[in-house]
N, C-alpha and C positions, 0 to 999 in steps of 0.2 A: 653649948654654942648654938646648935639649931636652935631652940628657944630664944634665945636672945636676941636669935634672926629675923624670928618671926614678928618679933616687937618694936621695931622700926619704925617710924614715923609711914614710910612708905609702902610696909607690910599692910596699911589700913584703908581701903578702899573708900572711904569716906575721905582721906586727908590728903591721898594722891589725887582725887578728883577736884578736891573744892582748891588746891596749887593749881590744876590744872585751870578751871575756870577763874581764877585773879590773874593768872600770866595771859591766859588768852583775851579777856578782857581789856587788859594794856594794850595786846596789838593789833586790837579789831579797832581803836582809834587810830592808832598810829595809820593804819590801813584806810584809813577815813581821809584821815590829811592826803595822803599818797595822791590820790584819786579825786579828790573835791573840787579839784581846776576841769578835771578831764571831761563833761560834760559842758564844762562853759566856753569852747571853742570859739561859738560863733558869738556867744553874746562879749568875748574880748576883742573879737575882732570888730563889733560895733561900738561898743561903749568904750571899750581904751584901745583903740584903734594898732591891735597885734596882729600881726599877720602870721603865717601857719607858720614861717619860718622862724618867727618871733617863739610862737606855739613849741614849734620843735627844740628851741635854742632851751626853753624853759623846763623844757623834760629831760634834757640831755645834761642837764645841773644835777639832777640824779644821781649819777656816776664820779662827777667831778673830784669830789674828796677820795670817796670809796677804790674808783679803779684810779687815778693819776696819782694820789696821794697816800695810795695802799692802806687808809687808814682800813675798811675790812682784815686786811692780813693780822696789823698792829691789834686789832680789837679782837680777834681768835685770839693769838697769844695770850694779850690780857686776860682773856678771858679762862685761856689751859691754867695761866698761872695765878689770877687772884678769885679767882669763880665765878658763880651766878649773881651772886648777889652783889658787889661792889659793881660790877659789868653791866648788869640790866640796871641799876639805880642811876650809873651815869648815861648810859644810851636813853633813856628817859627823860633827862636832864637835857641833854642834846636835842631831842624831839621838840621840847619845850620851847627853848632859845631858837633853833631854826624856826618851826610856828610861829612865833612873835614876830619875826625878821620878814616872813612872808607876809602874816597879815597887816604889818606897818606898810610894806613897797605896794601893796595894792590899794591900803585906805588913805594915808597921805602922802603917797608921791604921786607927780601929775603923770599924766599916760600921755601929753604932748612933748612933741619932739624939741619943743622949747625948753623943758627940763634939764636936757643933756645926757651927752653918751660919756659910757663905760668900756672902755677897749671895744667899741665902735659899735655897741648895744646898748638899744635906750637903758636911762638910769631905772627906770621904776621894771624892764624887764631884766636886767643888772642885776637889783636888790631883792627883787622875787627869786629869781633862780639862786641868789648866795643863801636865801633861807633855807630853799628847799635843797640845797647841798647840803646845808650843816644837818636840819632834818634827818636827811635822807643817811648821815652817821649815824644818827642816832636808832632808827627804826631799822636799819639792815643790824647791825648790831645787835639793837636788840633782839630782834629775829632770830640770830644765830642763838641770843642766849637763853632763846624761850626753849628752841629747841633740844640744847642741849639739859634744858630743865627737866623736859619731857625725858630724853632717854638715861638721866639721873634715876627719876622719879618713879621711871614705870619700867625699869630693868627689868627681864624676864615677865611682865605682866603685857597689859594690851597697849604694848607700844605702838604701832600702827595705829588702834584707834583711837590712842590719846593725839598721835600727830593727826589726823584724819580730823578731830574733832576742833585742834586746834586751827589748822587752816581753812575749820569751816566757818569759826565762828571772826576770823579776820578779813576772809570774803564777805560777810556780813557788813561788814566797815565799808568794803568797797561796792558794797549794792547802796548801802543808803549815802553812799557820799553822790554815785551815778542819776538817784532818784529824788534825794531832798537837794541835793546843793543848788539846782537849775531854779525849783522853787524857791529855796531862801532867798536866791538874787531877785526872784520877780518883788515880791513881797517885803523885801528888806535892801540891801546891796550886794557890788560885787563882792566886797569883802566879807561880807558878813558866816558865810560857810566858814570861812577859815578862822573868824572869831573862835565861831559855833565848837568846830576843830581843836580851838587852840583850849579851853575850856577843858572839854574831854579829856584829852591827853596831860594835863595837870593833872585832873581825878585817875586817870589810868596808874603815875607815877606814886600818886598816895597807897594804890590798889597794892603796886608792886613793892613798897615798903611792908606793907603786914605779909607778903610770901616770904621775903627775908627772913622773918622772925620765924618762921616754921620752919623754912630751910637750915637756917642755924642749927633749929633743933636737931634734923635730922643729922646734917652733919656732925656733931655730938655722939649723937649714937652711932654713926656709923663707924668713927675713930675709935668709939671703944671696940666695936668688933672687929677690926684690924689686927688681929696677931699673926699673923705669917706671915711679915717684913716684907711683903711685895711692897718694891718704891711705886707710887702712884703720881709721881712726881715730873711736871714736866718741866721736858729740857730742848734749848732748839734742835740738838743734833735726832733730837724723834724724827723732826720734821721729813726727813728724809723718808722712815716709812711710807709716810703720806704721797710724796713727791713721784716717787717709785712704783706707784702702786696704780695698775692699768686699766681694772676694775672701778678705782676712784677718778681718773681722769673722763672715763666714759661716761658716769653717772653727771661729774662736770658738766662735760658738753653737754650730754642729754638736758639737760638743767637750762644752761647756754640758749639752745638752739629752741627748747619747747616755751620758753619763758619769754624766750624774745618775739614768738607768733602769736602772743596770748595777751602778756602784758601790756605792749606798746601800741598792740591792736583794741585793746580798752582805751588807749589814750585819745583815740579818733574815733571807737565805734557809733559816740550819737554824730559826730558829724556824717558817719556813713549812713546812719537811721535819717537825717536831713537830706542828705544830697541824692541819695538814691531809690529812699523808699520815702522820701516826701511825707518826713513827719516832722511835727513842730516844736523845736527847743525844747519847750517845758515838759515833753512829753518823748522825745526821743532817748532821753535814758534808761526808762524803763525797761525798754529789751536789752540793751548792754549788761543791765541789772540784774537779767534773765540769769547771765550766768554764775556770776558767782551766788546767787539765791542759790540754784541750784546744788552747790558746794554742801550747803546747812545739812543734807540727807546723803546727799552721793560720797564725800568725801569720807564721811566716818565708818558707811555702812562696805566703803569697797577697804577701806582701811582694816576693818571688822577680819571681814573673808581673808585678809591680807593673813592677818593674826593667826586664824585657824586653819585655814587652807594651805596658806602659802601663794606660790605663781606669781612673784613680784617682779619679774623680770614680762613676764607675758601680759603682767596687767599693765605695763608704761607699752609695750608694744601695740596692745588696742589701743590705748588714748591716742599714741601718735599718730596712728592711721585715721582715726576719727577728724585728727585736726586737721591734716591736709584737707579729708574732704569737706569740712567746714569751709577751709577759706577758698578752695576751689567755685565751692555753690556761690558766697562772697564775691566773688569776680565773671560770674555769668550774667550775663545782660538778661538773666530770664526771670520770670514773676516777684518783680520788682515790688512786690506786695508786705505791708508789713507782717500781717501773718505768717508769712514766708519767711520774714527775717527771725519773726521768733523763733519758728521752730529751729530753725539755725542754729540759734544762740542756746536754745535747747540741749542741742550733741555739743558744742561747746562745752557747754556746762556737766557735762558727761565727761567727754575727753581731761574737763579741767581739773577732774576728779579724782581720774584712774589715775595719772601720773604721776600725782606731786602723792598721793594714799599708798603709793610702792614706792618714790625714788628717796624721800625722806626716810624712811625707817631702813630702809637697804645699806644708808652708809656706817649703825655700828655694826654690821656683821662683813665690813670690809675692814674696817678703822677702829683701834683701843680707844676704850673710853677715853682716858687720859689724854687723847688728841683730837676728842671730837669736837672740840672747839676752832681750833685749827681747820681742822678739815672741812666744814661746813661754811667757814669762814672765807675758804678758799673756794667750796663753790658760789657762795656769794657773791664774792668781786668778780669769779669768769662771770657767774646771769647776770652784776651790773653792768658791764660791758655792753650785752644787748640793751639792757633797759636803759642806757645812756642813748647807746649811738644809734640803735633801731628808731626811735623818736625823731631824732634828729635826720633819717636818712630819710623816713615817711613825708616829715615837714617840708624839706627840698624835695622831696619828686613833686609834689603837690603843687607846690612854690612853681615851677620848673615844667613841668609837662602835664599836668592833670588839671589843669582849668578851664573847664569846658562853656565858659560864660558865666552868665550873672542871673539873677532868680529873684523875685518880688514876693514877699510876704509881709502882708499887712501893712503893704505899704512902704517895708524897709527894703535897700534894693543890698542881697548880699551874691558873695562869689559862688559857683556851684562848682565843683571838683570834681571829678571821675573817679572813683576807687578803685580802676579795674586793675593796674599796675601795682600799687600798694598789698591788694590783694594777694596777686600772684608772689610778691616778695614772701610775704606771709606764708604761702603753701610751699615755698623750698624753704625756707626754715623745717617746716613741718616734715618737708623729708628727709633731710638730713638728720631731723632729731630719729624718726623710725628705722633708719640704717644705725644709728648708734645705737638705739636699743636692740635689735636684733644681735648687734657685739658684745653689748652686756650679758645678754642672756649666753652667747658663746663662752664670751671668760668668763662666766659663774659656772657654765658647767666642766670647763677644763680648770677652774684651781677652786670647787666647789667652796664657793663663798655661802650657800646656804642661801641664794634669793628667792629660787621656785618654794623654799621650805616655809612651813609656819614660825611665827615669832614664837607665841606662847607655849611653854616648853611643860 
């Protein structure tokens, strides 16, 4: 039986790694779409005349299906009951169809208000946001089921830095979507990133077809090694583990509350490389870019020490106190310089590290396998929640109290915003999430969930 263990598909360090880089490769595009608009703020509000609320309404389509329509819960399930492979093939599928939906509503629908409204939103920012809903099933989705690929795959091995590696190489999507998308529009159009986008993510779904074929495999072998009749088998009345379990709601919020200071402050940070450190469109992505580049070395390397060390509870405790004081510096009126912002973005990109490198691998030593679809599923829809309505809360302040006149570049005369409120929303998320971690690391040590411990056993 040991021998037949050790000849697993997964047992081979060569086959769990090359899954690992075809699944991650699917969702460093998907990560590319996500992102591709969020540098073009200011050129939508010139050329298809959106305004920030417009901006906000379009990110907060995000969440639409996911949290109103609970399709996240419905796609854990699916995914406890029909697995990785049927689940990431259609969440794919979904990417694809959403994609098209988006880059159709920005390259032939008109941006004038003579086009017509949609329950009282322009059409063409209407049919963008119903793209980027369906999308946005498809890539949270499929996110849950990459994940759950990874703690398949890398049971008992370098879980931590298979997920470390994974969400480094999908921050990568989110750097070049921050840094190429601005240029494709100068040099091509507004649509044309989301072409660009839509393109990739086709090839990412061809990607995730040939891991199917290997996943099979292993699942083959791992049925044959199944003889001690443990049911592996899931049923809704598990769910209740899940539900019950106080450790798993913390890791939630945590998720929740650090995801909504992070993500949806990417949705604006080159408008804040504009309005306050007076850099230029085509060039103000690059430091938002700062961070997740950052991710490519910090993510796997803290993910690493996660594996052998352990301290996973203390390592989301640093990040969190990191973030506050990132958006804190963010909302000081002092050395408004862009050097300054990078360095900034810098500890970002540090903070963005140590969190998600301990709070991902910490949920199967809460959660059975057999529910980690479920489970992950469920913290997805709580962080869509932020990534809906944070967007959408950003764009009304802005709309609303943070317009502090108007600003001429080259000629074009655009609106100039204040960040300093938006900021401060930013930095109580960020404390809120460091009070929840400090509860984590308490219930792990009163019902010893193993988080301070090493993975690799």
């Amino acid at each position: 039986m040991t021998q037949q263990l050790q000849q697993t598909l997964r047992d081979s360090k060569a086959a769990r790694w090359t899954a690992l880089v075809i699944v991650s490769f699917t969702m460093m595009w998907g990560y590319f779409l996500t992102d591709a608009m969020s540098p073009l703020m200011t050129m939508l509000e010139v050329e298809m005349h959106w305004s920030s609320s417009d901006f906000g309404i379009f990110n907060w389509a995000y969440c639409w299906f996911n949290v109103f329509l609970f399709m996240l819960i419905f796609g854990g399930m699916i995914l406890d009951k029909l697995g990785v492979r049927i689940t990431g093939v259609a969440s794919c599928a979904l990417m694809v169809i959403g994609a098209f939906i988006k880059y159709y509503a920005v390259e032939f629908i008109s941006p004038a208000p003579d086009a017509g409204y949609i329950f009282g939103i322009r059409t063409q920012v209407m049919v963008a946001s119903l793209g980027y809903a369906i999308f946005a099933v498809g890539t949270e989705n499929c996110g849950i089921t990459v994940t759950k690929v990874i703690a398949k795959w890398f049971k008992g091995k370098e879980m931590a830095l298979a997920m470390g590696t994974q969400v480094a190489v999908a921050r990568l999507g989110t750097a070049l979507a921050m840094i190429v998308s601005p240029l494709i529009v100068k040099h091509f159009s507004m649509s044309a990133p989301l072409l660009f986008a839509l393109v990739l993510i086709g090839i990412g779904l061809m990607a995730y077809c040939v891991f199917c074929v290997m996943d099979s495999r292993l699942d083959r072998q791992l049925t044959a090694e199944q003889s001690d009749g443990e049911d592996d088998t899931f049923h809704i009345a598990d769910l209740k583990e899940i539900l019950t379990n106080k450790g798993f709601w913390l890791i939630a919020l945590l998720c929740l509350m650090f995801y909504s200071a992070v993500f949806p402050f990417m949705k604006y940070a080159t408008s804040l490389m504009e309005n306050k450190y007076g850099m230029p469109n085509e060039w103000a992505g690059w430091i938002p870019a700062l961070i997740p580049m950052g991710n490519l070395i910090m993510t796997p390397l803290f993910g690493g020490i996660y594996d052998r060390k352990g301290k996973g509870a203390t390592i989301m405790i640093i990040g969190s106190a990191m973030l506050i004081a990132v958006h804190v510096l963010f909302a000081l009126p002092v050395l408004n310089y862009w050097w300054f912002a990078a360095f900034i973005a810098i500890v970002l990109g540090v903070a963005f590290s140590l969190v998600p490198s301990a709070m991902w691998p910490s949920v199967p030593k809460i959660i059975p396998e057999k529910l980690l679809g479920s489970a992950y599923a469920l913290i997805f829809w709580v962080q869509n929640i932020g990534l809906g309505f944070v967007p959408l809360l950003i764009g009304w302040l802005l709309n609303e109290y943070c317009i502090a006149g108007e600003r001429v570049v080259d000629g074009q005369t655009f609106i100039q915003y204040d960040y300093t409120l938006p900021m401060c929303v930013f930095a109580c998320f960020g404390i809120i999430a460091l009070l929840l971690a400090f509860a984590l690391k308490r219930e792990d040590k009163r019902k010893g969930y193993g988080l301070e411990l090493p993975n690799i056993k």
